[in-house]
MARBA-3410 file (N, C-alpha, C, O; in Angstrom, 1 decimal):
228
63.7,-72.0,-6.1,63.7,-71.9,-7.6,62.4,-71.5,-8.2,62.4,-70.5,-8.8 ~ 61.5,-72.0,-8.1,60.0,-72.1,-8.4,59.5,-71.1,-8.0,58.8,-70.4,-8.6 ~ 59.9,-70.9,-6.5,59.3,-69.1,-5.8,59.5,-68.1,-6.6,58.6,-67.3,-6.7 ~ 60.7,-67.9,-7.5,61.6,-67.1,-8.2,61.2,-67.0,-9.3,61.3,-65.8,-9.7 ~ 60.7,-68.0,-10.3,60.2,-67.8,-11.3,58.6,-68.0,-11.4,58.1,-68.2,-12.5
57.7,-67.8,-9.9,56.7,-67.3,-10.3,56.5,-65.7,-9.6,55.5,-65.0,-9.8 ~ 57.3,-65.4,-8.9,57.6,-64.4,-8.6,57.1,-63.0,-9.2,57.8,-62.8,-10.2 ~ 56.1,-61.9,-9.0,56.2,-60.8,-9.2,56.8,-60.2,-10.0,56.3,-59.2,-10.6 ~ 58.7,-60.6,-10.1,59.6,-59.6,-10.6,59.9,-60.6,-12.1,60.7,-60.4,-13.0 ~ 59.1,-61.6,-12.1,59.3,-62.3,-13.2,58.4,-61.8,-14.1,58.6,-62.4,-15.2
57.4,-61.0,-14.1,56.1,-61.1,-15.3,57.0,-60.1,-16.3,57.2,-60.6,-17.4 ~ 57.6,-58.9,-16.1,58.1,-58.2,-17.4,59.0,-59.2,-18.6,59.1,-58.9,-19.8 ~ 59.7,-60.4,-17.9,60.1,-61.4,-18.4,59.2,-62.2,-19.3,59.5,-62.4,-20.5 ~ 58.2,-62.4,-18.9,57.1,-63.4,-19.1,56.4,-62.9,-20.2,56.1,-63.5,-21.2 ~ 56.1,-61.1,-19.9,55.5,-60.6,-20.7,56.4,-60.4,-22.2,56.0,-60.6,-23.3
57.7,-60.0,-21.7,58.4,-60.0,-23.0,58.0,-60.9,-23.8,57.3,-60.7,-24.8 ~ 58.7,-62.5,-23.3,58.2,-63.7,-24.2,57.2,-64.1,-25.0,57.0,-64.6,-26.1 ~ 56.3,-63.7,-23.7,55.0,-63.7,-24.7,54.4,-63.0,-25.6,53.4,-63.3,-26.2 ~ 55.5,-61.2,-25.8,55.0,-60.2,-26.9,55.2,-61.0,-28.1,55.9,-62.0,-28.1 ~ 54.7,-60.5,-29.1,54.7,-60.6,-30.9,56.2,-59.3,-31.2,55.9,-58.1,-30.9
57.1,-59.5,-31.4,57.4,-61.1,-32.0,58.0,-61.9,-31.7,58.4,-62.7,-32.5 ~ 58.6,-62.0,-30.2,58.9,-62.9,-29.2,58.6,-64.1,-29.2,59.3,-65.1,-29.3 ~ 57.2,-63.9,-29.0,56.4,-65.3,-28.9,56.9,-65.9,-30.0,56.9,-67.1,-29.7 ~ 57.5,-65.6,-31.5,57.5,-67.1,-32.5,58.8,-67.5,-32.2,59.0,-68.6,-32.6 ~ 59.7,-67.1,-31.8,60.4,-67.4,-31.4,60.6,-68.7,-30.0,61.0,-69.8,-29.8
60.0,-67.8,-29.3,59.6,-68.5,-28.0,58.9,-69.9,-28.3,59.3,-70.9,-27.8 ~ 58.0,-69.9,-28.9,57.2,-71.5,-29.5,58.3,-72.0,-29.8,58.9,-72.8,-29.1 ~ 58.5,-71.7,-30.9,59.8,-72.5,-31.6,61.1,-73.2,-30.7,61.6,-74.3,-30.9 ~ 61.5,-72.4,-29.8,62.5,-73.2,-29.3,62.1,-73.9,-27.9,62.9,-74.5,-27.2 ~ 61.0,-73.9,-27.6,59.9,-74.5,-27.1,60.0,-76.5,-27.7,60.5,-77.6,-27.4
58.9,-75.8,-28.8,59.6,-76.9,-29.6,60.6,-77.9,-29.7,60.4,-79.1,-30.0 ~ 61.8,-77.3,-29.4,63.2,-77.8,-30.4,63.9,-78.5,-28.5,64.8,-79.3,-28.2 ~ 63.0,-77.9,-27.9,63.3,-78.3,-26.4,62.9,-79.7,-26.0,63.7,-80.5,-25.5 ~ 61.4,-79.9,-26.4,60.6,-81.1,-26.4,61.1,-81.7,-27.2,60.7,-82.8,-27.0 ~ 62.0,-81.6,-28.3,62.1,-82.6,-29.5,63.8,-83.3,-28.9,64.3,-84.4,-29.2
64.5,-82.3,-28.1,65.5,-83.0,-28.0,65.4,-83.9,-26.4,66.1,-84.9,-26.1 ~ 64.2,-83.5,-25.4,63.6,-84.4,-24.5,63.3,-85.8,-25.8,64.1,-86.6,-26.2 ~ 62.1,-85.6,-25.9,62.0,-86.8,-26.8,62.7,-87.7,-27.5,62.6,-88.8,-27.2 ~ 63.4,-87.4,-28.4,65.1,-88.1,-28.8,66.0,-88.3,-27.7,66.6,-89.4,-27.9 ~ 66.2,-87.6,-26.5,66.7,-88.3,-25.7,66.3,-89.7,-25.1,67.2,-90.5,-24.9
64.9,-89.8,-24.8,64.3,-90.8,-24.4,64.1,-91.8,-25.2,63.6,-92.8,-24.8 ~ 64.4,-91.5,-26.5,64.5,-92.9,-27.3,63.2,-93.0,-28.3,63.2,-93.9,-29.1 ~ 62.2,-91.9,-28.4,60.8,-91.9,-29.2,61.1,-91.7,-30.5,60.5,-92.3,-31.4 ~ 62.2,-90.9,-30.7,62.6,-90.1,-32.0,63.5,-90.4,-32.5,64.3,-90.8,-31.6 ~ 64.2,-90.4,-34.0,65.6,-90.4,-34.2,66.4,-88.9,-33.8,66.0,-87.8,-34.1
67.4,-89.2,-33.3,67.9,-87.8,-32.2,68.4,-87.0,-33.7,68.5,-85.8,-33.5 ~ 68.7,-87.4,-34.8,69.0,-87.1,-36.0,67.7,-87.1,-36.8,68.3,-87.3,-37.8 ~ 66.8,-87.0,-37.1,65.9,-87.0,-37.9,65.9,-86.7,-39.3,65.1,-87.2,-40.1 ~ 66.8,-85.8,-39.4,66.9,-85.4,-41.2,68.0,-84.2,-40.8,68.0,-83.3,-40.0 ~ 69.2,-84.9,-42.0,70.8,-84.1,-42.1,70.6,-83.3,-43.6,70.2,-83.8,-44.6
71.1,-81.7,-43.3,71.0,-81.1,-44.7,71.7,-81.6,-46.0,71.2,-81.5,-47.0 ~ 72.9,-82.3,-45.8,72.9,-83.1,-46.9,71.9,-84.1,-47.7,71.6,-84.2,-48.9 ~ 71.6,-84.9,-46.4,70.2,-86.1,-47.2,69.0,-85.2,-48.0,68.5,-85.5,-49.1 ~ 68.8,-83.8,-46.9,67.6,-83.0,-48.2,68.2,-82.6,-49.4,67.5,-82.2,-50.4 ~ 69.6,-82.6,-49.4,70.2,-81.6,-50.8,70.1,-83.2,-51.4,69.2,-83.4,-52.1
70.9,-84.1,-51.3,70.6,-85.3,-52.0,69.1,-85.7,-52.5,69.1,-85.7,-53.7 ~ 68.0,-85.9,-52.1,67.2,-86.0,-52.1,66.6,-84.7,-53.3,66.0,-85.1,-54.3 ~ 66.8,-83.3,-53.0,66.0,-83.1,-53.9,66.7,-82.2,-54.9,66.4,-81.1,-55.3 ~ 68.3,-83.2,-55.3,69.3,-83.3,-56.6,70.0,-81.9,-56.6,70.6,-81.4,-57.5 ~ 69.9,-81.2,-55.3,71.0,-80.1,-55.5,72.3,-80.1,-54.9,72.6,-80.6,-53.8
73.1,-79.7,-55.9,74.7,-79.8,-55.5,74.9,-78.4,-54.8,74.5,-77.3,-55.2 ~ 75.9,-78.8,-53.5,76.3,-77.5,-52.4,76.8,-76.1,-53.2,76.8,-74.9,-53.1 ~ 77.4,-77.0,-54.1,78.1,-75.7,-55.0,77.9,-75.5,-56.3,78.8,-75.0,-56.9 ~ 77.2,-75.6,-56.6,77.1,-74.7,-58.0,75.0,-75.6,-58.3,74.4,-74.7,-58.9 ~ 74.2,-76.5,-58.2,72.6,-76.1,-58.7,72.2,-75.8,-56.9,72.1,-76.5,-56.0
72.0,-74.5,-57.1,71.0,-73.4,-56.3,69.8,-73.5,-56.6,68.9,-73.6,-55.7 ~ 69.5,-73.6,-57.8,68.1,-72.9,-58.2,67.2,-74.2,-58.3,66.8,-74.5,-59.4 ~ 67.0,-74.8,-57.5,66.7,-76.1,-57.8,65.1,-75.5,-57.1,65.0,-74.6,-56.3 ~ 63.8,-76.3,-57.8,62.6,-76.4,-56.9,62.6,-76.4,-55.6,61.8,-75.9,-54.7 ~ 63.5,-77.0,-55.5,63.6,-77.4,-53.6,64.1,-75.8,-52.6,65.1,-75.5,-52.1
62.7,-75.0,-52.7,63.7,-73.7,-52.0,64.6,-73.4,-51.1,65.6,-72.8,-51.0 ~ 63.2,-74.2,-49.9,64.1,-74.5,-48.6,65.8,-74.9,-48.5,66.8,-74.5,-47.9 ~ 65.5,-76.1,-49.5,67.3,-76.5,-49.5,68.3,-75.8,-49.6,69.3,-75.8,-48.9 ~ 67.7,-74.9,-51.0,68.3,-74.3,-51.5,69.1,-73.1,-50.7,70.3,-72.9,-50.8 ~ 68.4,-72.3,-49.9,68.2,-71.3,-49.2,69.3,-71.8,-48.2,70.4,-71.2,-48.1
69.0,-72.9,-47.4,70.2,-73.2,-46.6,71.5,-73.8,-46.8,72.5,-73.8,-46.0 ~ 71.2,-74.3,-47.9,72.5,-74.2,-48.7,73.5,-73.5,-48.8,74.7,-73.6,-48.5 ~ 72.7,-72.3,-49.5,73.4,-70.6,-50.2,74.1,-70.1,-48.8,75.3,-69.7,-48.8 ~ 73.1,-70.3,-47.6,73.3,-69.6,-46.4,73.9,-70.5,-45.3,73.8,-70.4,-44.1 ~ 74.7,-71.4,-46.2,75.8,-72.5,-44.9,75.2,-73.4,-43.9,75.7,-74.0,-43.0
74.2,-73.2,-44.2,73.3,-73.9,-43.3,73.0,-75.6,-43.4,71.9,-76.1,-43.8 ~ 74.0,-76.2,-43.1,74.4,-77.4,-43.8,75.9,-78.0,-43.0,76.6,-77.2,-42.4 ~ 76.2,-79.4,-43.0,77.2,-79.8,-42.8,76.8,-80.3,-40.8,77.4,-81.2,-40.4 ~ 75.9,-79.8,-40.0,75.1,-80.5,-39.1,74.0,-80.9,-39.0,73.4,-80.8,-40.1 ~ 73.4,-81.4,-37.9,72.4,-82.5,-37.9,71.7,-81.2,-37.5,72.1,-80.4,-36.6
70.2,-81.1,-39.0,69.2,-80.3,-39.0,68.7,-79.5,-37.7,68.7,-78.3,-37.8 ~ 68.2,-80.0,-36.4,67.6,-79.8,-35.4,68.8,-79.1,-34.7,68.2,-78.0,-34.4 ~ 69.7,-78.9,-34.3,70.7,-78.3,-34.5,70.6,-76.5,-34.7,70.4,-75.4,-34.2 ~ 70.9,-77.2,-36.2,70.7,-75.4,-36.9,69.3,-74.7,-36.6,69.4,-73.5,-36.5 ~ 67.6,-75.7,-36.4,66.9,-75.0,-36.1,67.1,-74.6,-34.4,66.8,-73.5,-34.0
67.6,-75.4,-33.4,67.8,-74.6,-32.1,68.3,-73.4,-32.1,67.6,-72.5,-31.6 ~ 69.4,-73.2,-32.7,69.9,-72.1,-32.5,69.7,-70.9,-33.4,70.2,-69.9,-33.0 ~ 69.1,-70.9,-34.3,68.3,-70.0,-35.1,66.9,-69.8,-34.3,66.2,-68.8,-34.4 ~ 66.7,-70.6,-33.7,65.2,-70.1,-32.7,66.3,-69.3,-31.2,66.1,-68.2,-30.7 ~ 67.0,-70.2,-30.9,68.0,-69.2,-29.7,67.9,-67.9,-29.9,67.1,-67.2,-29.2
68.8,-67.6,-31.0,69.5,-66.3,-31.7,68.5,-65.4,-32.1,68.6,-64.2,-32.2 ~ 67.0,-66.3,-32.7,66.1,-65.0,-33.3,65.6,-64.5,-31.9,65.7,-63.3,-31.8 ~ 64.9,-65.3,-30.6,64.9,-65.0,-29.4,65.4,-64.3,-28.8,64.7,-63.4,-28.2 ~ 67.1,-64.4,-28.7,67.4,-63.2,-27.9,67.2,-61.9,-28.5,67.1,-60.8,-28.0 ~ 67.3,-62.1,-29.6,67.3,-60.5,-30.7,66.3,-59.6,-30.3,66.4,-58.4,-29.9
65.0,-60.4,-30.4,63.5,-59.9,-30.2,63.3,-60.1,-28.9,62.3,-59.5,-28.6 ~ 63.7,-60.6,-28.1,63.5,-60.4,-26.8,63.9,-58.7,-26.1,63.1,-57.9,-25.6 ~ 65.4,-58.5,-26.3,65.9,-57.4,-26.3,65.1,-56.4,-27.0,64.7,-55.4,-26.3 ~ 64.8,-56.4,-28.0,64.1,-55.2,-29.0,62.8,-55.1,-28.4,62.6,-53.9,-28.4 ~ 62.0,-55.6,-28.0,60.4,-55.5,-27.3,61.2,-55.2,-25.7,60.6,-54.5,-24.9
62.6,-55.7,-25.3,62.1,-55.2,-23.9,62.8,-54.0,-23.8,62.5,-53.5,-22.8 ~ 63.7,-53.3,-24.6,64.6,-51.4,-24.7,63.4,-51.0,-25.4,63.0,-49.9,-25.0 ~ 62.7,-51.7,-26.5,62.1,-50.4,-28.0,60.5,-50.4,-27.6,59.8,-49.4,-27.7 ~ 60.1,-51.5,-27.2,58.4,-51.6,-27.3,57.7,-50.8,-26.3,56.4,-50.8,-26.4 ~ 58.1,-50.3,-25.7,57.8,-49.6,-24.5,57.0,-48.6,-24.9,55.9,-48.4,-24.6
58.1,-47.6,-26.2,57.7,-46.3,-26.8,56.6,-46.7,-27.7,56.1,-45.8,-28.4 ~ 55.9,-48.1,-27.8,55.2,-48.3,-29.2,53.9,-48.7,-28.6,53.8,-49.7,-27.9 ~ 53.0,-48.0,-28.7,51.6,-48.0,-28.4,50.8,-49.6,-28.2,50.6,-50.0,-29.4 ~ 50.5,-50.3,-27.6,50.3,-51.6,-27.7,49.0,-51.4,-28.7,48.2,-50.4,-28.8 ~ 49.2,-52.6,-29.3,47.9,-52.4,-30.2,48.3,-53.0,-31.7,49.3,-53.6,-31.9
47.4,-52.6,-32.5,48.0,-52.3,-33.7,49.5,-51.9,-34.0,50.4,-52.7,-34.3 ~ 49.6,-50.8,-34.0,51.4,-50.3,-34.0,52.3,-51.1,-33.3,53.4,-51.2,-33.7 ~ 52.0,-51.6,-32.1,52.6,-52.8,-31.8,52.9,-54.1,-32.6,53.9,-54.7,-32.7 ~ 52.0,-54.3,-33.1,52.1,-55.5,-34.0,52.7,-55.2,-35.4,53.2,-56.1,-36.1 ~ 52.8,-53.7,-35.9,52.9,-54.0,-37.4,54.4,-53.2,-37.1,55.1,-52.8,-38.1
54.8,-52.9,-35.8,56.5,-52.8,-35.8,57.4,-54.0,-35.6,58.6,-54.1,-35.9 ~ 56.5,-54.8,-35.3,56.8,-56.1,-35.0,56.9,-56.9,-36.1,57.1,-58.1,-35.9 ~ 56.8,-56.7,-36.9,56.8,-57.5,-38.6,58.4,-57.4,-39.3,59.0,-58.3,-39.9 ~ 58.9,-56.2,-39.1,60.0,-56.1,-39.6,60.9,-56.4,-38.6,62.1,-56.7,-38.9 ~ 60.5,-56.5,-37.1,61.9,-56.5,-36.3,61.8,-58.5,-36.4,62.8,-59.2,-36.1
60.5,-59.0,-36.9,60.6,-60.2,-36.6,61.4,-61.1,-38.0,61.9,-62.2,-37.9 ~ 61.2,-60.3,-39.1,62.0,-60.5,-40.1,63.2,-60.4,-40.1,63.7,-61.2,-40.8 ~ 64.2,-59.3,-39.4,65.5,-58.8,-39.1,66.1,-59.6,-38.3,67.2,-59.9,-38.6 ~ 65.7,-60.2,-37.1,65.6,-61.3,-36.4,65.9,-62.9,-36.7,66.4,-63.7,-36.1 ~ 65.2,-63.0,-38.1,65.4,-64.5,-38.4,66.3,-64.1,-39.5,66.1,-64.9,-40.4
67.1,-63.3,-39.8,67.8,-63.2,-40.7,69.4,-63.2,-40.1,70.5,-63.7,-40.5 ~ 68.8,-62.3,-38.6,70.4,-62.1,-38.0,70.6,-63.9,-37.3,71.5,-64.6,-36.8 ~ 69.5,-64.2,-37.6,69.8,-65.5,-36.6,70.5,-66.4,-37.1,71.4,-66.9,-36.5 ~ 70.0,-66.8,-38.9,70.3,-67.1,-39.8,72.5,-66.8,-39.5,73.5,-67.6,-39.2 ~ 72.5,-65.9,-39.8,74.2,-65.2,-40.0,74.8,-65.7,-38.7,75.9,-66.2,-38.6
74.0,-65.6,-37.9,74.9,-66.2,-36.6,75.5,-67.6,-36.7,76.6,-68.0,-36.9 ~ 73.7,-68.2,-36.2,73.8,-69.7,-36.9,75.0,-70.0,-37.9,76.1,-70.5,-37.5 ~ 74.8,-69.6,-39.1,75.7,-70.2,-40.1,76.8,-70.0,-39.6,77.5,-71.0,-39.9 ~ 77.5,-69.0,-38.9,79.2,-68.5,-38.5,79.4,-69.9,-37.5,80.2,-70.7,-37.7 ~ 78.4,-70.1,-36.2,78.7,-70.5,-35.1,79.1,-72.1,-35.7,80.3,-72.5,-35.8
78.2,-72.8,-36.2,78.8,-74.3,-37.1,79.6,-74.2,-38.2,80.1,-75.2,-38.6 ~ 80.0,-72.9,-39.1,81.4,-73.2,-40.1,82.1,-74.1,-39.1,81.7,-75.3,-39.1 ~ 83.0,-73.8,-38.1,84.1,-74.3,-37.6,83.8,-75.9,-37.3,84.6,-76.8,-37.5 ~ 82.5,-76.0,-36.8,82.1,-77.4,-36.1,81.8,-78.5,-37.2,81.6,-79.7,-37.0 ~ 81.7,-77.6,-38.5,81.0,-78.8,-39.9,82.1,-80.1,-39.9,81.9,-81.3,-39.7
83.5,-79.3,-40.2,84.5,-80.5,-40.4,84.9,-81.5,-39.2,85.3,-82.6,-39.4 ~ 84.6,-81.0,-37.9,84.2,-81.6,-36.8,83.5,-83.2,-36.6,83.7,-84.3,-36.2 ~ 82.2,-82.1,-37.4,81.2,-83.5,-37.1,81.7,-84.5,-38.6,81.4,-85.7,-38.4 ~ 82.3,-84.2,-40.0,82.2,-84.7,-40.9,83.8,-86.3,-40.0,84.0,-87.5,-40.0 ~ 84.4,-85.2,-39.7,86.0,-85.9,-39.3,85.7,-87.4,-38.5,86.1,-88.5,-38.7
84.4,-86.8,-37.0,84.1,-87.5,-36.2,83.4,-88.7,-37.0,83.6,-89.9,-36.6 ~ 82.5,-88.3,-38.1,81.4,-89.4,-38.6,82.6,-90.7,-39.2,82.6,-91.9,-38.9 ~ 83.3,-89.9,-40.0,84.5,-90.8,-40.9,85.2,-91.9,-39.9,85.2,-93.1,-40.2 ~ 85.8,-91.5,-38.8,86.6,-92.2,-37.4,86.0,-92.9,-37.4,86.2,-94.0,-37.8 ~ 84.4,-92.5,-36.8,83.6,-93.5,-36.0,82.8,-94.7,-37.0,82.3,-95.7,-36.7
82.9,-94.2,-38.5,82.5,-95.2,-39.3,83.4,-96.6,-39.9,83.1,-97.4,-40.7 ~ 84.6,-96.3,-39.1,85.8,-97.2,-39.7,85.5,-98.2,-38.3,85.3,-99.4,-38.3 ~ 85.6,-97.1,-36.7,85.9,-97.7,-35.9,84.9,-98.8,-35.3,85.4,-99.6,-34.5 ~ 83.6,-98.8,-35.5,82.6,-99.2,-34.7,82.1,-100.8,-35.9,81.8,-101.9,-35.4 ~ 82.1,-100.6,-36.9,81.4,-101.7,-37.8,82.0,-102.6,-37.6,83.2,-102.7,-37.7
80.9,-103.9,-37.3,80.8,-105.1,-36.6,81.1,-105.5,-35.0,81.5,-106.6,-34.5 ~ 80.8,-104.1,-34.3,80.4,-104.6,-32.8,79.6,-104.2,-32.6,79.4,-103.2,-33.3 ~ 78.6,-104.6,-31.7,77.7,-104.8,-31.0,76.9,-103.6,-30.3,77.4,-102.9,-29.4 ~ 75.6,-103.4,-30.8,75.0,-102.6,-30.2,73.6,-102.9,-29.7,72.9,-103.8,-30.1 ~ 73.0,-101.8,-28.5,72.0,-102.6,-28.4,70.7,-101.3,-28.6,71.0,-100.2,-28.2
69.4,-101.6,-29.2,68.9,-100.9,-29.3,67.8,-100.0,-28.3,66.9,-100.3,-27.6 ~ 68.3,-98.6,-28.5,67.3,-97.8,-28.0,66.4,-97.4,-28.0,66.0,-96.9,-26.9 ~ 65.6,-97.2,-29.2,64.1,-96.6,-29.6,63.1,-98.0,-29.1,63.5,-99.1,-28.8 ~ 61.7,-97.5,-29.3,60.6,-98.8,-29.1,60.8,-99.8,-30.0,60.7,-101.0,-29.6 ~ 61.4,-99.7,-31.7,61.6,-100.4,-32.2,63.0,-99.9,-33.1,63.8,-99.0,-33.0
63.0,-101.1,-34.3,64.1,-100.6,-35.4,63.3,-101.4,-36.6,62.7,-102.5,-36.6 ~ 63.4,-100.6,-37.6,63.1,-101.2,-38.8,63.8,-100.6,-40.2,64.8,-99.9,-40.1 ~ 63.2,-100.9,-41.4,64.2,-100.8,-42.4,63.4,-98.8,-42.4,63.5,-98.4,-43.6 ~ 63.0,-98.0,-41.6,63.0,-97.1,-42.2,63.0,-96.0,-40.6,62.7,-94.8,-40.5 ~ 63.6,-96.8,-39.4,63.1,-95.6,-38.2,64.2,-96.8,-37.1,64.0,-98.0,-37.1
64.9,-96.2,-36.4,65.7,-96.7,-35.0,66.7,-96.5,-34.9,67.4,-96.5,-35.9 ~ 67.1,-96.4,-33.8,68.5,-95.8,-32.9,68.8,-96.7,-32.0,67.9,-97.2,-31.2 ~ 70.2,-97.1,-31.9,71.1,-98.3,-30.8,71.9,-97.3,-30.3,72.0,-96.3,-31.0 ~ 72.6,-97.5,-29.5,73.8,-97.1,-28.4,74.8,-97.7,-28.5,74.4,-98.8,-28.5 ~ 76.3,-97.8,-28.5,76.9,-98.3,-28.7,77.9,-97.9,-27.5,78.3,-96.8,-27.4
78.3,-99.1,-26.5,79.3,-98.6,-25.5,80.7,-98.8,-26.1,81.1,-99.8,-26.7 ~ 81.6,-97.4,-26.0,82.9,-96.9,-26.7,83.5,-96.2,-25.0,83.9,-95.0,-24.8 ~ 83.4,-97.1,-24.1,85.0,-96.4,-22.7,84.1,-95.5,-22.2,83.9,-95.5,-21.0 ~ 83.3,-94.4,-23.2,82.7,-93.3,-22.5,81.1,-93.0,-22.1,80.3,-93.6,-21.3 ~ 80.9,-92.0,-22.9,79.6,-91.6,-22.7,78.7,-92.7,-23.4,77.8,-93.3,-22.8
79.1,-92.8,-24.6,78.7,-93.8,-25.1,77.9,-93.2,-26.3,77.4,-92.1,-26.2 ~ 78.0,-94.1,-27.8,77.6,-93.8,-29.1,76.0,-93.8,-29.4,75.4,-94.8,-29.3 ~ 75.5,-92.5,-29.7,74.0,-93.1,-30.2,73.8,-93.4,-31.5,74.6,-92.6,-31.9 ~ 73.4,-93.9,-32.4,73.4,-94.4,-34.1,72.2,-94.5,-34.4,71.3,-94.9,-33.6 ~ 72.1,-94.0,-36.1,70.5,-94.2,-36.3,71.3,-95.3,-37.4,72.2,-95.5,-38.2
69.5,-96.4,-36.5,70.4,-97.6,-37.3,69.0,-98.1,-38.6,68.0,-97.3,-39.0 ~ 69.2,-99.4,-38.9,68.1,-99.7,-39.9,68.3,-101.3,-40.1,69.3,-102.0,-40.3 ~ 67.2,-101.5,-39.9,67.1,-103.6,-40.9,67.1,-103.7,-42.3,66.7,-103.0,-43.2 ~ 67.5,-104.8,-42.3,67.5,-105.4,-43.5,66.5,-106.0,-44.0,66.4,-107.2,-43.7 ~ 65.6,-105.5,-44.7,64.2,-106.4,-45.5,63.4,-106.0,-44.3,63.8,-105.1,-43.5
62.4,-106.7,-44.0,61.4,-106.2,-42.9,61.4,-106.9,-41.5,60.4,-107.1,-40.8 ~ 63.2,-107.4,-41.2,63.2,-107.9,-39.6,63.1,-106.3,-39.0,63.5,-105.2,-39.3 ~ 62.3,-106.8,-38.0,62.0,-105.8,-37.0,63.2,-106.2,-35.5,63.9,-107.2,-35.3 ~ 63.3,-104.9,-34.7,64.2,-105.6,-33.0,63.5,-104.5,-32.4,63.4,-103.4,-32.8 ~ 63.1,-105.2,-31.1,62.7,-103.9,-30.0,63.6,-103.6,-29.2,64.7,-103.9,-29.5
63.4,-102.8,-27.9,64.2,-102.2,-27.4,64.8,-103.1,-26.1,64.2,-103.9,-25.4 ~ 66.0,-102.8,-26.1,67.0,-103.6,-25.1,67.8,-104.8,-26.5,69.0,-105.0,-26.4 ~ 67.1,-105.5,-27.7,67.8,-106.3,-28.1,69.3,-106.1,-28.4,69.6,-105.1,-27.7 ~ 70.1,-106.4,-29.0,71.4,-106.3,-29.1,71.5,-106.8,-30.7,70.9,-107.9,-31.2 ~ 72.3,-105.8,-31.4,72.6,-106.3,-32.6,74.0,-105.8,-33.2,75.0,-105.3,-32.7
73.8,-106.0,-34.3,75.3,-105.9,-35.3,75.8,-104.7,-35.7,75.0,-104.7,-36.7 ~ 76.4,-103.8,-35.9,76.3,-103.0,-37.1,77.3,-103.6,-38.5,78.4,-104.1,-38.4 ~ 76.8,-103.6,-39.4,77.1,-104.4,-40.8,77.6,-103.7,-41.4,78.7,-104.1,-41.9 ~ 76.9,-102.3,-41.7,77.4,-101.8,-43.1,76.7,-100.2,-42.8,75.5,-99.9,-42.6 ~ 77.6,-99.4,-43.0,77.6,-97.7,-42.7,76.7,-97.3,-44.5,77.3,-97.7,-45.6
75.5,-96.6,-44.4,75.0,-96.3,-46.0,75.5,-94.3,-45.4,75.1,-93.5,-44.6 ~ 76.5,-94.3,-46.3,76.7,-92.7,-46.2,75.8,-91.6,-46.5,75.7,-90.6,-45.9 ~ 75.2,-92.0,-47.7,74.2,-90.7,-48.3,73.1,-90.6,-47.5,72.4,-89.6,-47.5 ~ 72.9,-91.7,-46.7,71.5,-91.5,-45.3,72.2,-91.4,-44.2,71.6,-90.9,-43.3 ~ 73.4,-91.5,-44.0,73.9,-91.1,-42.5,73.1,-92.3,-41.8,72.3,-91.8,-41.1
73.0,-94.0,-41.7,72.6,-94.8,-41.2,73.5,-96.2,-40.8,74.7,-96.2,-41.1 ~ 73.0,-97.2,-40.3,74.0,-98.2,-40.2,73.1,-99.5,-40.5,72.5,-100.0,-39.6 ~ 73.1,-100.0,-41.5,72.6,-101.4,-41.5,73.0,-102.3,-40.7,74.2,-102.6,-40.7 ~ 71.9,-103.3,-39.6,72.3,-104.1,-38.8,71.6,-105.4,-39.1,70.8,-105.5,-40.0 ~ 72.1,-106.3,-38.3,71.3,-107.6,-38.2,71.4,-107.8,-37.0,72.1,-107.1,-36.3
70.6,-108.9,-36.5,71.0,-109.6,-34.7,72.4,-110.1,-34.6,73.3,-110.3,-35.4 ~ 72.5,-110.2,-33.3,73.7,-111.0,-33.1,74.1,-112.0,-33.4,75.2,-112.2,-33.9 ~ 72.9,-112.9,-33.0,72.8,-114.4,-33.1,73.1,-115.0,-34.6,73.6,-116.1,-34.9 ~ 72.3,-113.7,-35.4,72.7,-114.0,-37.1,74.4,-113.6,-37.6,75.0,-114.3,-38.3 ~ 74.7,-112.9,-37.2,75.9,-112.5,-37.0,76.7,-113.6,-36.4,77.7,-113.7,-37.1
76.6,-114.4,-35.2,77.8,-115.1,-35.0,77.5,-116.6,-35.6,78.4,-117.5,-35.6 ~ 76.3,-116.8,-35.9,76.0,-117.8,-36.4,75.6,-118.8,-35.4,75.6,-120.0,-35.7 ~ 75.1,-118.1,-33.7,74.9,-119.4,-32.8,73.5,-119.1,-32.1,73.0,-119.9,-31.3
END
């Protein structure tokens, strides 16, 4: 495996990735690679911020205020980009702008002088790129929005008041994630305390109370919970 990808027949590959405008692409899902390592291992909330919480937060409604200060929101709003967990929509808008510009530098760049004119053909294909990625993105989650909205609603009826135990280094009233065994794979939740109890990792606790507009779960310990 390793012979193969340092292999000789791999550098036109390599070089692709690393041309302009490849490369911002290439960083980026670089990036979004380490961040779902990291969240897997428990460092991060695997959720960190849902396009709703930013439209709540900075007072724009999905359907009708656009024009709000908040551009970014706004923008992904207009452009469907919403209804999944943020890191999400940036994978695959880094995916999608990637393969676009990968393909276009490895059929078109050939004919284009490295240099200068290399770079300043590269401005528009890099702009065209995050636009198509954009349109993809938004088509590929329409279908999956009511998915994840259906799944959130089930699992917020089904799981409050059993027992979970925590996964991140800690939990507090503003950062942590527990696991919840449900038969299968098993639930991950971004959870939160009440007032400034702290729980580290392995403790076991409650879930109490689902806050919707944060996508979180208020918990307490067990032991407060059964009263022993």
């Amino acid at each position: 495996m390793f012979a193969i990808l340092l292999s000789e027949s791999m550098d036109p590959f390599y070089q692709n990735i690393s041309s302009f405008p490849t490369v911002i692409f290439t960083l980026l899902f670089i990036i979004c690679l380490l961040y779902w390592l990291v969240a897997i291992l428990g460092f991060i909330d695997l959720d960190f911020l849902h396009i709703d919480d930013l439209s709540n937060s900075a007072g724009i409604d999905i359907h009708h205020d656009l024009t709000s200060a908040d551009a970014l929101a706004g923008l992904m709003l207009r452009y469907g980009l919403y209804g999944v967990p943020l890191i999400v929509i940036i994978s695959l808008i880094a995916l999608f702008g990637w393969l676009f510009c990968y393909y276009m530098v490895h059929y078109l760049f050939g004919f284009i002088p490295v240099g200068f004119l290399h770079y300043l053909a590269g401005i528009p294909v890099l702009v065209v790129a995050f636009y198509i990625a954009i349109l993809c993105t938004a088509q590929l989650i329409k279908p999956l929005r009511p998915l994840f909205q259906k799944a959130e609603q089930h699992t917020v009826k089904k799981i409050l008041g059993q027992v979970a135990t925590v996964r991140t280094s800690r939990v507090d009233n503003n950062f942590g994630e527990a696991t919840l065994e449900d038969g299968g794979a098993g639930l991950i939740l971004k959870v939160r305390t009440i007032g400034d109890e702290t729980f580290k990792k392995g403790d076991t606790i409650v879930l109490l109370e689902y806050l919707e507009e944060k996508n979180v779960y208020r918990v307490i310990s067990e032991k407060d919970f059964t009263g022993k």
